[in-house]
MOPAC internal coordinates of N, CA, C and O (Angstrom, degrees):
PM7 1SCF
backbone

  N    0.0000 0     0.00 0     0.00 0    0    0    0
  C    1.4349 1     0.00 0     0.00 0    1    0    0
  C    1.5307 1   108.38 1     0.00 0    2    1    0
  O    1.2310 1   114.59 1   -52.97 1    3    2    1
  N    1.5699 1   127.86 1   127.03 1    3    2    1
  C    1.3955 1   131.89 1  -166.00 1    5    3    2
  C    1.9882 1    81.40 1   -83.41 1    6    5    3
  O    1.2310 1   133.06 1     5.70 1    7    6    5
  N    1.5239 1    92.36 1  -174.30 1    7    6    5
  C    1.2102 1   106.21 1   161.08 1    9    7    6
  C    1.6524 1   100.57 1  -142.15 1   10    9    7
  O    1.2310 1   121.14 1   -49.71 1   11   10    9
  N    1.3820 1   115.43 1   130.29 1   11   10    9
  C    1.2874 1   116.63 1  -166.06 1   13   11   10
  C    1.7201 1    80.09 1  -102.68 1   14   13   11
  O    1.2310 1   119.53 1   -17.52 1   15   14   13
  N    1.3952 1   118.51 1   162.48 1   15   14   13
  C    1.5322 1   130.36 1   155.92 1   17   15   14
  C    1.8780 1    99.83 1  -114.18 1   18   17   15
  O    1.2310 1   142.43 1   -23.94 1   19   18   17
  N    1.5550 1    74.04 1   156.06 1   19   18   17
  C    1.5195 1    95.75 1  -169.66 1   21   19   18
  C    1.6387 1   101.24 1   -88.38 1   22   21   19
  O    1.2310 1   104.17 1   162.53 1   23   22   21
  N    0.5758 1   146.79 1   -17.47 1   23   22   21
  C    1.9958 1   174.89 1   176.97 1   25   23   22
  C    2.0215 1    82.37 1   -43.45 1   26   25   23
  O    1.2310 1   122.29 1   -49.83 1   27   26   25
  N    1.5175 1   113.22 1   130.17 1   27   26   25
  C    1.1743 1   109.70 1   136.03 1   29   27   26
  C    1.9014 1   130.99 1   -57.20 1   30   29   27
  O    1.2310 1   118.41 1    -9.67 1   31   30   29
  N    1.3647 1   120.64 1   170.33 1   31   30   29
  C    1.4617 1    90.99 1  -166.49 1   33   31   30
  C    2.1550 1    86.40 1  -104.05 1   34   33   31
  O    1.2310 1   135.95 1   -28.52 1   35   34   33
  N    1.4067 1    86.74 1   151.48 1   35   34   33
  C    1.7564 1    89.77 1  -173.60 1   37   35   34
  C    1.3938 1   124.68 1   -40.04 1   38   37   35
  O    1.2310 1   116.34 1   -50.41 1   39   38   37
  N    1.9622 1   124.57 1   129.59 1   39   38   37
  C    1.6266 1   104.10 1  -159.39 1   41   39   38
  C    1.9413 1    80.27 1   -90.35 1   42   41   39
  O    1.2310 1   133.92 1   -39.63 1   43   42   41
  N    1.5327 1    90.70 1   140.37 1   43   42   41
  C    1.9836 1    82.91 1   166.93 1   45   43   42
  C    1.4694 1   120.43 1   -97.84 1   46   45   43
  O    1.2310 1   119.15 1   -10.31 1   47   46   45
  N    1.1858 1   119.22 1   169.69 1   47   46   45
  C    1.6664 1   116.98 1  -168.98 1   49   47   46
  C    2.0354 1    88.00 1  -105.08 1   50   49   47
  O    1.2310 1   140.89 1   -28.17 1   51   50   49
  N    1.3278 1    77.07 1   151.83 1   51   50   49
  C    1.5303 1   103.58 1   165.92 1   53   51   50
  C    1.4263 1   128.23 1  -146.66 1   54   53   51
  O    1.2310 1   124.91 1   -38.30 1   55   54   53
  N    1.3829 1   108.18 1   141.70 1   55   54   53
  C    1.4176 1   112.07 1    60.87 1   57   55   54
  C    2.0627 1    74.10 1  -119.12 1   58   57   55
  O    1.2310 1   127.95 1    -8.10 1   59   58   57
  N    1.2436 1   102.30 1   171.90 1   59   58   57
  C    1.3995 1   116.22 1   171.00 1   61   59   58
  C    1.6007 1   126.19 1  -148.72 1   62   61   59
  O    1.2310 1   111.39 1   -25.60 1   63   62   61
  N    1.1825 1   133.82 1   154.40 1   63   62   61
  C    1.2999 1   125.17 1  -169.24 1   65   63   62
  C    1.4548 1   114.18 1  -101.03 1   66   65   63
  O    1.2310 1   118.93 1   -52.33 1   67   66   65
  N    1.5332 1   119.64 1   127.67 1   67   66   65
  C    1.7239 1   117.29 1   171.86 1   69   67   66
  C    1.5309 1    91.13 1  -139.46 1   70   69   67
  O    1.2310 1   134.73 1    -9.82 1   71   70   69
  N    1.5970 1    89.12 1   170.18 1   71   70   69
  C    1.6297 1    99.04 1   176.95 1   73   71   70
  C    1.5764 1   107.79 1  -106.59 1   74   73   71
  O    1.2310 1   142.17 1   -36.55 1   75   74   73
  N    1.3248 1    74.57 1   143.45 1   75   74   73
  C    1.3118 1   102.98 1  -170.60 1   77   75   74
  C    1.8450 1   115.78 1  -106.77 1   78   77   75
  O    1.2310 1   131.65 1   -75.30 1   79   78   77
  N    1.9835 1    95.11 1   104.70 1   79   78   77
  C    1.2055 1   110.71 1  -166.66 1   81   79   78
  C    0.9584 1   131.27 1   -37.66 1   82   81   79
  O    1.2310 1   122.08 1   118.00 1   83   82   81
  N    1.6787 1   113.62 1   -62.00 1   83   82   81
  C    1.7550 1   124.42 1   175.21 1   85   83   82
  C    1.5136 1   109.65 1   -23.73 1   86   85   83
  O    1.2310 1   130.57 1   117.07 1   87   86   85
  N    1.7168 1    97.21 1   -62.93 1   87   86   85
  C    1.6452 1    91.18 1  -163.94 1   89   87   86
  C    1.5611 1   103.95 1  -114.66 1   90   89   87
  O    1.2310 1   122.72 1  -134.28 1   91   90   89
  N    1.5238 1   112.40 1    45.72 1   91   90   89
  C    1.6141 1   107.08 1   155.76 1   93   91   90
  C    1.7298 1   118.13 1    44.57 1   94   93   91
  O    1.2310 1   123.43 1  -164.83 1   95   94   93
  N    1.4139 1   111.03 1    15.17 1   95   94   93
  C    1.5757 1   112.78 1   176.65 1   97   95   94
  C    1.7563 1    91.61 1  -125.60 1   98   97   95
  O    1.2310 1   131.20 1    -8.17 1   99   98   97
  N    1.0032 1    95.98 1   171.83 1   99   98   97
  C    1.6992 1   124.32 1   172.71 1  101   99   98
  C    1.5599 1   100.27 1   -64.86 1  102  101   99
  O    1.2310 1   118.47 1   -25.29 1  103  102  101
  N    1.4442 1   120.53 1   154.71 1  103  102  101
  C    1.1267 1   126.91 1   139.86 1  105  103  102
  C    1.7120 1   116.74 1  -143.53 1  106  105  103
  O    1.2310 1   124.19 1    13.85 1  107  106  105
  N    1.5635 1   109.56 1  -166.15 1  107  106  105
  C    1.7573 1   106.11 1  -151.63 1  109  107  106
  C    1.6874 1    74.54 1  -116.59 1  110  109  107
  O    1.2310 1   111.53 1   -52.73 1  111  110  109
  N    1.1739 1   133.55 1   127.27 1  111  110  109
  C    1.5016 1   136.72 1   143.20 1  113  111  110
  C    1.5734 1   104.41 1   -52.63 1  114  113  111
  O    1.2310 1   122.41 1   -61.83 1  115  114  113
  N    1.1954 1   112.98 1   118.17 1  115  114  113
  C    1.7355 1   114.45 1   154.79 1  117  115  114
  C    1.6451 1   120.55 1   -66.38 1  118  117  115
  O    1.2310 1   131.16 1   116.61 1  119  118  117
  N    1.4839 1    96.08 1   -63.39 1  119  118  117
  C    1.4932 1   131.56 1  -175.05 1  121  119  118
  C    1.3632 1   124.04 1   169.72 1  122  121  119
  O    1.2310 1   113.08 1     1.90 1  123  122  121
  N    1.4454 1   130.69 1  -178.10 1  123  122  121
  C    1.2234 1   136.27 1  -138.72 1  125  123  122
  C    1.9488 1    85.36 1  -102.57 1  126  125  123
  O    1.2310 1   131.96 1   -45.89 1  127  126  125
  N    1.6750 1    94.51 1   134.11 1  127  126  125
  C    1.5229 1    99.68 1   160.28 1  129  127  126
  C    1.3721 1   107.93 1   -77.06 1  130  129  127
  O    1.2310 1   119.86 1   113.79 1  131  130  129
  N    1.1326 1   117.88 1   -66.21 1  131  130  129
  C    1.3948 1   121.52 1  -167.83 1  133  131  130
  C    1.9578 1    94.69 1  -129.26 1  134  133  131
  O    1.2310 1   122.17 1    17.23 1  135  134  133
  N    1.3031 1   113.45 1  -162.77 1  135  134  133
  C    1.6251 1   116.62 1  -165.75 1  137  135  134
  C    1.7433 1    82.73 1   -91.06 1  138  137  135
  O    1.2310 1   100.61 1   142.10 1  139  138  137
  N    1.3644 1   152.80 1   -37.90 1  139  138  137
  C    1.4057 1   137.62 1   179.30 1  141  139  138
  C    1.8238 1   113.01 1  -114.72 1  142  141  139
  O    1.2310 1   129.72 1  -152.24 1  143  142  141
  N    1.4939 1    98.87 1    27.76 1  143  142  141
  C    1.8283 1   109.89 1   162.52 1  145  143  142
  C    1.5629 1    97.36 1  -131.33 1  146  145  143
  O    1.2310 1   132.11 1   -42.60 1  147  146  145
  N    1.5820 1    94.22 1   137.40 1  147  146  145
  C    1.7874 1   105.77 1   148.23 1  149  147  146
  C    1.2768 1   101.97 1  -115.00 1  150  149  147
  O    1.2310 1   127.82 1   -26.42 1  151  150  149
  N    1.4993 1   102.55 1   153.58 1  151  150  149
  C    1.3505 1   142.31 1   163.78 1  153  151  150
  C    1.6369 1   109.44 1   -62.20 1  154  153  151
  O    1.2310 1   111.11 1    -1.86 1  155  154  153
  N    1.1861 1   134.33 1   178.14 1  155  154  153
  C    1.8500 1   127.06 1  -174.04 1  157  155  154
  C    1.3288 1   110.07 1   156.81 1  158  157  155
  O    1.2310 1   128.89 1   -28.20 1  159  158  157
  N    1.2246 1   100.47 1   151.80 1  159  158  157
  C    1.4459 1   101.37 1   174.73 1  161  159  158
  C    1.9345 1    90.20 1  -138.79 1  162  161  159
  O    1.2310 1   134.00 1   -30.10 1  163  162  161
  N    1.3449 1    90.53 1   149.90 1  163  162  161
  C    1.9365 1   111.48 1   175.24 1  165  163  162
  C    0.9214 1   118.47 1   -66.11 1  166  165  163
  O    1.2310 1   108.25 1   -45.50 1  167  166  165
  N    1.6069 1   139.57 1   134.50 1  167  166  165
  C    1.4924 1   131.95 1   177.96 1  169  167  166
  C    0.9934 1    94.86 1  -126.90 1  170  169  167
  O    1.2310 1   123.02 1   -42.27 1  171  170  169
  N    1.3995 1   111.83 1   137.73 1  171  170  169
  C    1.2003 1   122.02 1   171.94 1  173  171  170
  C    1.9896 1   110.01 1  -154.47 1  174  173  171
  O    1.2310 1   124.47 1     6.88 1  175  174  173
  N    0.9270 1   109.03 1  -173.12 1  175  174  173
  C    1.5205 1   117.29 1  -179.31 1  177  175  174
  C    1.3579 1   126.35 1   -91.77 1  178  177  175
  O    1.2310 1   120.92 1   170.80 1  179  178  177
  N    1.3228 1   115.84 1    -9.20 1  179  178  177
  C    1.3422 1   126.12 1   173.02 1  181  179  178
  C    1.5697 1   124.91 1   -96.08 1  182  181  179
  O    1.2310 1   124.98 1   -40.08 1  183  182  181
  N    1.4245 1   108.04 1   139.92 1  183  182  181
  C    1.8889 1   125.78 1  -170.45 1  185  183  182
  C    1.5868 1    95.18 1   -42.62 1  186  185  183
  O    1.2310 1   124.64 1   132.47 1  187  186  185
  N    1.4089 1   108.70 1   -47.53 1  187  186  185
  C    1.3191 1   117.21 1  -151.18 1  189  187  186
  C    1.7073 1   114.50 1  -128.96 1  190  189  187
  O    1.2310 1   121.30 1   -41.26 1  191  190  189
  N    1.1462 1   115.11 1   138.74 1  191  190  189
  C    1.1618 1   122.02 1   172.59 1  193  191  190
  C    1.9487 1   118.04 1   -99.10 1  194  193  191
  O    1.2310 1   121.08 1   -98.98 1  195  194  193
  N    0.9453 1   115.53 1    81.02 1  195  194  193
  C    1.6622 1   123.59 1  -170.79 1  197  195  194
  C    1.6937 1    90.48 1    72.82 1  198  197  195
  O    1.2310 1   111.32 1    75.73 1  199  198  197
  N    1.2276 1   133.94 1  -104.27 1  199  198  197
  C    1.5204 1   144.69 1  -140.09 1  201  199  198
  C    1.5892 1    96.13 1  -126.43 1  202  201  199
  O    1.2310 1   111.99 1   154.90 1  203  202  201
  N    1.1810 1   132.71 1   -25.10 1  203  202  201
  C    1.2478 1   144.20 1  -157.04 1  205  203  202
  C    1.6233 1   107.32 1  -105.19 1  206  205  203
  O    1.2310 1   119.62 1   -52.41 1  207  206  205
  N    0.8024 1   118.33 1   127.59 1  207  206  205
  C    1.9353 1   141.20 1  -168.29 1  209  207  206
  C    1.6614 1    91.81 1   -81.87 1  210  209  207
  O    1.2310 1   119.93 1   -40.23 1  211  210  209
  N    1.7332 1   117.73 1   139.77 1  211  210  209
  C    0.8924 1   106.23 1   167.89 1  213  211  210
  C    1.4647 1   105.61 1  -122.29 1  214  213  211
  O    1.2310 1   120.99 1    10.88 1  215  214  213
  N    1.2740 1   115.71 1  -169.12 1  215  214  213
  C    1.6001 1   128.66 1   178.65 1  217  215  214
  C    1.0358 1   127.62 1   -88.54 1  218  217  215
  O    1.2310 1   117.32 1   -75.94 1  219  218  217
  N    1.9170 1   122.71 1   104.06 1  219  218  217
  C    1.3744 1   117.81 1   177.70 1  221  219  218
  C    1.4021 1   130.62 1   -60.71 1  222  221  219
  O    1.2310 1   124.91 1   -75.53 1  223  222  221
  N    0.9459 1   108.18 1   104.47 1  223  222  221
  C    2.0500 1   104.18 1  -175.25 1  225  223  222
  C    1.7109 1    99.25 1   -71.22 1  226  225  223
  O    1.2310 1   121.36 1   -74.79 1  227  226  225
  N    1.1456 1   115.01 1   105.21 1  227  226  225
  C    1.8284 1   107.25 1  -173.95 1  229  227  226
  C    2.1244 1    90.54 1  -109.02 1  230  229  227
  O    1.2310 1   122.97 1   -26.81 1  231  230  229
  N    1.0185 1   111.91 1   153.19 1  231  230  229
  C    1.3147 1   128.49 1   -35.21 1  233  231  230
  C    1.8312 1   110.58 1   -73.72 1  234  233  231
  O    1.2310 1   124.66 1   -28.03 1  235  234  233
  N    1.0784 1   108.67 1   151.97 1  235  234  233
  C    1.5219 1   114.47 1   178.86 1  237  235  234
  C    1.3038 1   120.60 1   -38.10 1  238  237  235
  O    1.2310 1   117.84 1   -64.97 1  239  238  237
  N    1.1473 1   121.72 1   115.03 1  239  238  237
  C    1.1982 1   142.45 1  -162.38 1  241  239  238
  C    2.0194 1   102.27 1   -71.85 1  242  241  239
  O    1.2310 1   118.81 1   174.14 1  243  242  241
  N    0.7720 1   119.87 1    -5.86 1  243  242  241
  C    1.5830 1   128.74 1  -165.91 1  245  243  242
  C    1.9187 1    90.70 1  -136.75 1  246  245  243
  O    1.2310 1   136.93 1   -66.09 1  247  246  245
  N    1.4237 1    84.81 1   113.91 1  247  246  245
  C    1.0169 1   106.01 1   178.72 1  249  247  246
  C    1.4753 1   133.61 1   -87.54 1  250  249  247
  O    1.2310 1   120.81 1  -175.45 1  251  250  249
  N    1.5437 1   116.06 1     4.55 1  251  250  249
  C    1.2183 1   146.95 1   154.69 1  253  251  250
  C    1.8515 1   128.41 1   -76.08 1  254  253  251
  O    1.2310 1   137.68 1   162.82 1  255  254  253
  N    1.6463 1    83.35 1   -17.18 1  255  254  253
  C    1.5233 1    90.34 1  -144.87 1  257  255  254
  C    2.2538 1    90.18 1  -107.07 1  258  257  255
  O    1.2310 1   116.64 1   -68.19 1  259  258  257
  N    1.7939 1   123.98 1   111.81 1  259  258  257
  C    1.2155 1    98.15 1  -175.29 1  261  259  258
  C    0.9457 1   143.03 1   -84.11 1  262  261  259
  O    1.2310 1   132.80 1   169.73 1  263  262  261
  N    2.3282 1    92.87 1   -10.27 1  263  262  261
  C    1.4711 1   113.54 1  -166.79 1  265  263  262
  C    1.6829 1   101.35 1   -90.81 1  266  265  263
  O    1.2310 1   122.50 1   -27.49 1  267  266  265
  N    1.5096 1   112.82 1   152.51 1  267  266  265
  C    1.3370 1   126.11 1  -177.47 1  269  267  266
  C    1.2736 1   107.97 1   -38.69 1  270  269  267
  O    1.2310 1   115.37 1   -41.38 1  271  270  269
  N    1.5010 1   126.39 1   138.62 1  271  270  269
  C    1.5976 1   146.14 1   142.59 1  273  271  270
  C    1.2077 1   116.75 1   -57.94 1  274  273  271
  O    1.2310 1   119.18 1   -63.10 1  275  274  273
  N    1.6740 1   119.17 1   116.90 1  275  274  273
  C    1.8699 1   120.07 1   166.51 1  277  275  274
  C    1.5566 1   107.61 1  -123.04 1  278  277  275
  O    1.2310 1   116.58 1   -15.30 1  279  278  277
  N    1.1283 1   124.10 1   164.70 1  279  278  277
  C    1.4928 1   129.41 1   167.82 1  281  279  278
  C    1.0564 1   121.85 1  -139.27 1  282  281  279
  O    1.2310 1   102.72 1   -48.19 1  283  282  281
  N    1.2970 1   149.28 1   131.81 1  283  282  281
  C    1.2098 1   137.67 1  -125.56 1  285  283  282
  C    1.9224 1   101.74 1   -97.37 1  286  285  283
  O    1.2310 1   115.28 1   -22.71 1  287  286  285
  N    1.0550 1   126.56 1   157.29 1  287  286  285
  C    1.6789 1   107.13 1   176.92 1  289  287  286
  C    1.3634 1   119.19 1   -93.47 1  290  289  287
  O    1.2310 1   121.48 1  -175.86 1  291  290  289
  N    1.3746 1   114.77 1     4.14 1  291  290  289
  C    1.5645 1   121.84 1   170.54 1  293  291  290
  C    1.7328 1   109.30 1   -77.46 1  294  293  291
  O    1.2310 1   114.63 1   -39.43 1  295  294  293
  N    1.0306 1   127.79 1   140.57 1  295  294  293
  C    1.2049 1   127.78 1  -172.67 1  297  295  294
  C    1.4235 1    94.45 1  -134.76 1  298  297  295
  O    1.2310 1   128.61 1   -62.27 1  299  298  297
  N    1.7224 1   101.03 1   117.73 1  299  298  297
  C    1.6272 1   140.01 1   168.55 1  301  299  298
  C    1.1758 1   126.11 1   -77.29 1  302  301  299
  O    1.2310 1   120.65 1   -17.91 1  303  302  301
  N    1.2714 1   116.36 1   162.09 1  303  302  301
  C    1.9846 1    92.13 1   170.70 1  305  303  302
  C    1.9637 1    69.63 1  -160.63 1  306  305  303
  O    1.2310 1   139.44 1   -32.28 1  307  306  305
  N    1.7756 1    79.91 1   147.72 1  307  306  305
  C    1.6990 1    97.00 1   170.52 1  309  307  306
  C    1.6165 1    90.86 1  -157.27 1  310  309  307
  O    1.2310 1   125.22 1    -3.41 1  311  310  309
  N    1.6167 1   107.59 1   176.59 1  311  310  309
  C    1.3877 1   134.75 1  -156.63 1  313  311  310
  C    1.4963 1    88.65 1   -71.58 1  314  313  311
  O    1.2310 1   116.33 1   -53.71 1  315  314  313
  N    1.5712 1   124.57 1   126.29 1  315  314  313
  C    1.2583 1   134.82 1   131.61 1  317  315  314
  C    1.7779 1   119.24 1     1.61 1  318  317  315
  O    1.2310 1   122.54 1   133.87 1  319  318  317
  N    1.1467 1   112.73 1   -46.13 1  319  318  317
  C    1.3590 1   115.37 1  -157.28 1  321  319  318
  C    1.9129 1    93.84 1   -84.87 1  322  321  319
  O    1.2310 1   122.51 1   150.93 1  323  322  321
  N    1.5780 1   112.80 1   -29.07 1  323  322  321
  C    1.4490 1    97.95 1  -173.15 1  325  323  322
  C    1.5997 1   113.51 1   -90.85 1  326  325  323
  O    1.2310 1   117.33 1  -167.67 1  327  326  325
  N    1.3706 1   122.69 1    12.33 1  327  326  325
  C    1.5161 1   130.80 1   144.11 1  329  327  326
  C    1.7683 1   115.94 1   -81.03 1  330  329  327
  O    1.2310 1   136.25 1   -30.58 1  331  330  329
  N    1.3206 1    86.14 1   149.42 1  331  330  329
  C    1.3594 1    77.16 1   177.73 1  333  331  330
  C    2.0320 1   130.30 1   -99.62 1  334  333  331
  O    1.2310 1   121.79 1   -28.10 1  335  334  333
  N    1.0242 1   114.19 1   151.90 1  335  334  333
  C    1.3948 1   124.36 1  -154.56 1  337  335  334
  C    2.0433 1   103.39 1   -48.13 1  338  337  335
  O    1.2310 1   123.00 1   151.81 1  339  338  337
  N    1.5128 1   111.86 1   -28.19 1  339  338  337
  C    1.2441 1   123.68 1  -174.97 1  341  339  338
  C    1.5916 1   102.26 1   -80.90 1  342  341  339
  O    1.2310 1   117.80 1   -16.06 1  343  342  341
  N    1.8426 1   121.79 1   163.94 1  343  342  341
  C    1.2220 1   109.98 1   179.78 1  345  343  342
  C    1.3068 1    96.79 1  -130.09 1  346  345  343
  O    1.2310 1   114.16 1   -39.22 1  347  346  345
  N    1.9216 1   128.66 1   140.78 1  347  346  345
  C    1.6238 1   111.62 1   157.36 1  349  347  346
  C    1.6020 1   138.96 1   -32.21 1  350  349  347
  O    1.2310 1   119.26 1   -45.56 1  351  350  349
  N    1.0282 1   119.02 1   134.44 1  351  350  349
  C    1.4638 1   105.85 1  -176.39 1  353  351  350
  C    1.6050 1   110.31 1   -67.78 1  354  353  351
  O    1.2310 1   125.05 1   165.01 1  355  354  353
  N    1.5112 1   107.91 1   -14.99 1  355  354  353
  C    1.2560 1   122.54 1  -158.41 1  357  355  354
  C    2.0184 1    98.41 1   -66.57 1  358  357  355
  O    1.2310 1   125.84 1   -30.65 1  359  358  357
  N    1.5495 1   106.38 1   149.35 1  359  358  357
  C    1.4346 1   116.77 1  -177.96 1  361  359  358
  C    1.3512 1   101.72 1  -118.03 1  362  361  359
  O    1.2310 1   116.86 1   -39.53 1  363  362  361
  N    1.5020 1   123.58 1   140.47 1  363  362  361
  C    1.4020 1   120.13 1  -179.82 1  365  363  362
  C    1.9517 1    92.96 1   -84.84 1  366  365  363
  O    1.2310 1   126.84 1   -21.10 1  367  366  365
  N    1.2393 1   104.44 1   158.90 1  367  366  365
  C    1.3002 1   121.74 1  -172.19 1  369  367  366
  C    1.4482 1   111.93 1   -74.63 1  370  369  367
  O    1.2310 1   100.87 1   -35.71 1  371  370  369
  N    1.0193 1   152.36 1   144.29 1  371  370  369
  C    1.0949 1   152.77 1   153.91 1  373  371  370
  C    1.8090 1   123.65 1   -55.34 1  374  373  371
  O    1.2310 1   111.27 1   -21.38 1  375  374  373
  N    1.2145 1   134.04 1   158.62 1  375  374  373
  C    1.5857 1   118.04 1  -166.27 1  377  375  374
  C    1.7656 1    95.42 1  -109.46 1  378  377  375
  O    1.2310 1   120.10 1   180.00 1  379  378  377

């Protein structure tokens, strides 16, 4: 016998930051592809992604971290399960 809860299931805010397993770096949640895909974009430290310019997040949202924040402007989506279940405390900045 399951036990269903009567509880809607929690709505989450975005965009938000988790790591992202495959490649052992952080990424930015956009929003949900489907109910077991998110949407994402790559963060990483570089201007550029191959030929393609990315997005400075000023000021760096990781407060550990001194060199500039970028995210790439292609937006990915992979399975729920290869982020991980915890979220950054980190907040993207407002413009």
């Amino acid at each position: 016998m399951s036990k269903k809860s009567n509880k809607p299931p929690k709505k989450e805010d975005y965009p938000h930051f988790r790591h992202y397993i495959k490649s052992n770096h952080p990424a930015m949640i956009t929003s949900e592809y489907s109910d077991d895909e998110y949407n994402f974009r790559k963060v990483t430290h570089s201007e550029k992604d191959g030929r393609h310019l990315n997005i400075k997040i000023e000021p760096n949202p990781n407060p550990q971290d001194k060199n500039a924040m970028y995210v790439t402007k292609r937006i990915r989506h992979d399975k729920k399960r290869h982020f991980s279940k915890w979220k950054y405390s980190w907040k993207k900045p407002q413009k």
